[in-house]
C-alpha angles and dihedrals in degrees: 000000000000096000135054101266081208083068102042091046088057094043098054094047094054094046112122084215086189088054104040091046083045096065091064118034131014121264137203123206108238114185097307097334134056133246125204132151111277116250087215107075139019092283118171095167119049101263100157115087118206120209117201085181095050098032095224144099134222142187113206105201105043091029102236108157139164146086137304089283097050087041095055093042087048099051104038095031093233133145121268097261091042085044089046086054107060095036077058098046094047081040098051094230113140123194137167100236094054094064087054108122100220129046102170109187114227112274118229104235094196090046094045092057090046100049087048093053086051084051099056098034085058091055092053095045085057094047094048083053087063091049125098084251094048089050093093094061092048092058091043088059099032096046104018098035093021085226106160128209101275083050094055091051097034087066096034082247110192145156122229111227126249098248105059102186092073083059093064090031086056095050091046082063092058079060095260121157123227084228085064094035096060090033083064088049106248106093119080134159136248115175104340095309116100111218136168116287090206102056124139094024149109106260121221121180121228105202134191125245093278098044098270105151100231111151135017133216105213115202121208113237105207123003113339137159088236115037080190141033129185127200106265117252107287143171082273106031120059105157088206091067094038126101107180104231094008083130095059091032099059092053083058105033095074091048094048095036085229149073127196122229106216136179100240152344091288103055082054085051090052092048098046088050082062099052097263113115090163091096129106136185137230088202100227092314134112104262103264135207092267086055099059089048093059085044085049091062115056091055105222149098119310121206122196111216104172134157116295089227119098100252087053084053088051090057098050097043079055088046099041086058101052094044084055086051100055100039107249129152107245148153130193124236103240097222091185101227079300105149090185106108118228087270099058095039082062097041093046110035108016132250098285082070109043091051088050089057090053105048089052095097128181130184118249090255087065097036079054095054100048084042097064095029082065100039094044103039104208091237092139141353095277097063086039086058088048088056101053085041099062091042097049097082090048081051090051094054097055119112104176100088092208087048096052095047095056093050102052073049095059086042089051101042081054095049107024090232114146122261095240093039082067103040089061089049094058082044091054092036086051096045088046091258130146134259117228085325098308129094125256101218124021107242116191127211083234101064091043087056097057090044096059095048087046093057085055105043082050093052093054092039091053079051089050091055093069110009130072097193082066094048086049093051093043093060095041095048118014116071096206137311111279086223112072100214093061095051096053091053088045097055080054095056089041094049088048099047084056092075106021137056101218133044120212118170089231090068089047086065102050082055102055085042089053103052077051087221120200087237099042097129095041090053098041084049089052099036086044090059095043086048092049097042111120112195098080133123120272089226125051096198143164089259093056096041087063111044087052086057097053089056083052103055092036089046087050098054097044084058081044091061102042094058089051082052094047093050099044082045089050113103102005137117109261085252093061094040081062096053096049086052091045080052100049096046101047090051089048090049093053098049086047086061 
């Protein structure tokens, strides 16, 4: 950490959380705690809870969590001690170290040398671009991509050299090891000789978030078995946690109040040729969760502008959905059944038409619609059913009663189902009923399963949060949590309780922030909603701890049995599936009896 724990420690017991959060934003007292719209997301109802008692706050609907510090670094984007100066100063909390003028943060020795290989590597990969050699894959970027000059430096553009030994040969003379080279992922090895694995081809940097040069894509000039290569995954790379641009995007995003989501480097290319630098891309991978933090961050409006094709629809249906999850602004590009990416759109028909695409903005219940107009072709009755089948829970989710009603009359004006006839269907979807004797939705015993273990776990987790004697019989009784997140948060609370009488949520956090984990903001989310949470019971006592136990262990071995089913089913004919079923249920009847 950058920062004394000592100090942050001290800072974040003496935060007045109600006035911190104050100073920024205004706040309603709600029974003990405080309510106020969340900053984090577009909120036009209060959906973040403040706790004095706690010392936390929550948003309910995007997910944010955490203390005063996190609140402020959050809000302002600032680093932790600028972020622990101003929780003091509102707090009116005063020490010595806070007034020191440095707080470098440890540099990583090992990082530092790799980020430096990939440094130099990228220098020499634009130099070679300038060679005789290199001359092929300018022309390939300047004739074929119309990239211009200031394109190709603005995105460190470059061309790895033939003969790829004198790459290797050429970053052993900046003093790197061939331990660090192949630890960065270039450097691989042909009988006996290392060489580049890139060479011969047109060089495009991946960065990090903060434009560190840490993977490259590599594209084939000529006939190849792979048109593309990618670094492999590394201590630096992995493609999950990259949005190409992001670096560049997030200086413009604030000022613009968007970012567009792309496919790949080239859309971004395309993007930036017309004047918008706000644009970032998923590099050929669903949106994960780091990428929604990253999204999450810049605090504006995000646009999804994915392939027209329908595995590019997939995606944003899959995107879309995310985005809804977490709570983030966003429109979809409506791309019109128009196959045709945001590149080709420019080359073919001029900038005047590709910014016109992509002006031309939907919300994700339209993009829905189209999606599964496109995908479920209304030929018959049947397919007109499957439509209205797979709207009716986005239906179901609407609250805004007009909104709702236009769209069960686009649905009906598609189908010719009746209005009313819809309307039931979303009645009978939202109270768990059926459709024309089929399910809506298809709900596996599985699921219902895990629901049920995870009610439970989280039950015993929320008693861990204040309550020792829960901490004591967790770790008696219970081997683990089956969800893993759980079980991260609940090695936190039993390592803490070790060495302190009482358990506040606020010190849970400081924890997981001090063993700086890969996955902090996702556990003190979590750990913030299961604290804040309100229906359960007054008295954690031997008899519900029990009885919570008991759900566990039952809940555990139901999941138990279906994966020795699933594996004596794998493989077989569906008769002899049958058989094994007849079997199994025969032997499980008579030990019931």
């Amino acid at each position: 950490m950058a920062v004394d724990p000592d100090l942050l420690e001290q800072v974040k017991k003496h935060a007045d959380i109600v006035k911190v959060i104050s100073s920024y934003q205004a706040l309603e007292g709600k029974g003990k705690d405080f309510v106020g719209l969340c900053p984090f997301h577009d909120d036009s109802h209060p959906s973040m809870s403040v706790s004095p008692s706690r010392r936390i706050f929550k948003c309910f609907v995007c997910g944010t969590g955490g203390d005063a510090v996190s609140y402020v670094r959050k809000r302002e984007n600032i680093s932790l001690f600028e972020a622990m100066k101003k929780v003091s100063d509102l707090s009116g909390y005063s020490d010595p170290r806070l007034e020191e003028k440095q707080f470098v943060k440890p540099v990583d020795e090992l990082k530092a040398k790799r980020l430096k290989c990939l440094a130099d590597l990228t220098l020499y990969y634009q130099y070679a671009l300038t060679s005789v050699e290199g001359k092929v894959g300018y022309e390939y970027l300047s004739n074929q991509r119309h990239l211009d000059d200031a394109m190709i430096k603005k995105y460190q553009l470059g061309y790895a050299l033939k003969e790829g030994k004198n790459t290797i040969a050429y970053l052993q003379s900046k003093g790197h090891s061939l331990k660090t080279i192949e630890e960065v992922g270039i450097a691989t090895i042909s009988n006996g000789t290392y060489y580049d694995k890139n060479s011969g081809r047109v060089i495009f940097p991946l960065c990090d978030k903060d434009g560190n040069v840490i993977a490259y894509s590599a594209r084939a000039l000529g006939e190849s078995d792979a048109k593309y290569i990618n670094t492999q995954e590394t201590v630096l790379f992995h493609k999950s946690n990259v949005l190409y641009n992001y670096h560049i995007a997030k200086q413009k995003a604030h000022i613009d109040g968007f970012v567009y989501v792309l496919e790949g480097f080239m859309d971004v290319f395309a993007l930036a040729r017309i004047g918008i630098d706000s644009a970032v891309a998923i590099m050929g991978t669903a949106l994960t969760e780091e990428h929604i933090k990253l999204l999450r961050q810049l605090n504006v409006e995000v646009r999804l502008c994915l392939d027209g094709d329908v595995p590019g629809q997939m995606n944003a249906m899959k995107a879309s959905k995310s985005l809804e999850q977490a709570g983030i602004n966003f429109s979809i590009v409506d791309n019109q059944n128009n196959p045709r990416d945001p590149d080709e759109i420019l080359n073919e028909d001029g900038p005047n038409a590709l910014r016109s695409y992509l002006n031309n903005l939907i919300s994700r219940n339209d993009f829905a619609l189209n999606y599964f107009l496109n995908t479920n072709p209304l030929k018959n009755s049947q397919q007109k059913r499957s439509l209205v089948q797979q709207f009716i829970p986005i239906l179901a989710k609407m609250n805004n009663v007009l909104e709702y009603d236009t769209y069960c009359r686009k649905l009906s004006t598609i189908t010719g189902y009746d209005v009313e006839s819809i309307k039931k269907l979303v009645g009978e979807y939202r109270r768990g009923g059926t459709m024309t004797s089929k399910k809506v939705v298809e709900y596996s015993p599985e699921k219902r399963i895990l629901k049920k273990l995870e009610l439970a776990e989280r039950e015993v987790l929320y008693q861990m949060t204040g309550n020792k004697n829960a901490i004591i019989f967790y770790e008696n009784n219970i081997d683990g949590f089956f969800d893993d997140t759980y079980r991260q948060i609940a090695n936190y609370i039993v390592e803490f309780a070790k060495t302190h009488d009482e358990i506040n949520v606020a010190d849970i956090i400081f924890e997981i922030e001090m063993n700086d984990a890969p996955n902090a903001e996702e556990l003190i989310n979590e750990l913030t909603a299961i604290a804040s949470e309100t229906l359960h019971p007054d008295v954690c006592d031997d008899k519900l701890l029990n009885s919570l136990l008991e759900s566990i262990n039952s809940e555990k071995e139901k999941i138990n049995e279906q994966d020795i089913i699933n594996q004596l089913l794998k493989g077989k004919s569906p008769h002899e599936q049958a058989r094994i079923l007849a079997d199994y249920n025969a032997r499980k009847a008579k030990k019931v009896s």
